[in-house]
C-alpha positions, -999 to 999 in steps of 0.1 A, spaced: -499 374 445 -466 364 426 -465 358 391 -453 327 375 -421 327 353 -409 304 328 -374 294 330 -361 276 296 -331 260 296 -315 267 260 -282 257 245 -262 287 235 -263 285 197 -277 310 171 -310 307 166 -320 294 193 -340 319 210 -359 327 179 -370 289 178 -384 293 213 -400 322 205 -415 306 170 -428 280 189 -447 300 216 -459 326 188 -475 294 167 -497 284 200 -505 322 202 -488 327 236 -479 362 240 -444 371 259 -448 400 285 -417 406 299 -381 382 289 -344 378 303 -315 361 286 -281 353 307 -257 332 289 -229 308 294 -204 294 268 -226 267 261 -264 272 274 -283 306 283 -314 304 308 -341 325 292 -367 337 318 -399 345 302 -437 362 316 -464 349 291 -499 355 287 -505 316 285 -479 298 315 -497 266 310 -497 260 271 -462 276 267 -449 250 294 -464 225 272 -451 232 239 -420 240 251 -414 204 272 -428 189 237 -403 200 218 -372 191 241 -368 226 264 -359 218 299 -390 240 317 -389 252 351 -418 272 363 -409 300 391 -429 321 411 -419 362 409 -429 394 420 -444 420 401 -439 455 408 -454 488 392 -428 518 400 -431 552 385 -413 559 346 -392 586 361 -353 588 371 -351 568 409 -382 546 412 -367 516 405 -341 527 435 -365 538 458 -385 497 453 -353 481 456 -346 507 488 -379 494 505 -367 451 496 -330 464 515 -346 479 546 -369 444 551 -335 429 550 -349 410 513 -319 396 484 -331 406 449 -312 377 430 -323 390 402 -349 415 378 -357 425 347 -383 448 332 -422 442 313 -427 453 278 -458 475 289 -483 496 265 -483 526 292 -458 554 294 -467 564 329 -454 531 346 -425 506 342 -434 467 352 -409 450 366 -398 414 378 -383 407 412 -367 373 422 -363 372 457 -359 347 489 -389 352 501 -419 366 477 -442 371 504 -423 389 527 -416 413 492 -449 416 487 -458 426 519 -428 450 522 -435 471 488 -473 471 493 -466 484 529 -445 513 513 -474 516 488 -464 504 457 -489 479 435 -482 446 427 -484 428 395 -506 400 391 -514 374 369 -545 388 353 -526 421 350 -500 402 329 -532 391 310 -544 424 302 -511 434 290 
């Protein structure tokens, strides 16, 4: 049930995160949910789109070093220790969240977040044992 993320290799210079998004905005690919961490010189922009394939594409085509990595998606409450009691359940099943970052959602009753972890299925299985719903890729689609 993960989600696929786009990692985009970018150099650290100005304008170059509006470029990327330019391009994926003129084939109509939607971003859901984006990251930025930077170096001096490059920044590795992690990106949920409504269109994986065709932004992987466009992106390639026009000189972006692409990698395409599998997430997990997590719906958690919009209230003060949600996020805590998620990342709680991932620490008790003895699970590393290297990283995560939250979904630009159209709901005020849930947050969306992304999970990078060592193993997605044994996340998966964790938070929907503790009941919490996972993301999928047609919910990113219907976001």
């Amino acid at each position: 049930m993960a989600i696929k993320q786009l990692t985009v290799f970018v150099p650290n210079r100005k304008g170059t995160i509006a470029s990327v998004t330019d391009i994926l905005a003129k084939h109509q690919v939607n971003i859901r949910a984006l990251s930025i961490a930077e170096t001096e010189d490059f920044g590795i922009l992690r990106l949920i789109v409504n269109d994986e394939t065709t932004a992987e594409k466009v992106l390639e085509e026009q000189g972006y070093l692409i990698k395409v990595v599998e997430v997990v998606g997590v719906k958690i409450g919009d209230e003060p220790g949600k996020l805590t009691g998620a990342l709680d359940v991932l620490d008790k099943a003895d699970i590393n969240v290297e990283y995560l970052y939250a979904f630009m959602t159209r709901t005020e009753k849930h947050a969306y977040v992304v999970l990078r972890v060592e193993s997605n299925q044994a996340a998966e299985s964790a938070l929907t044992s503790a009941g919490y719903k996972l993301i999928t890729e047609a919910d990113v689609n219907k976001l």
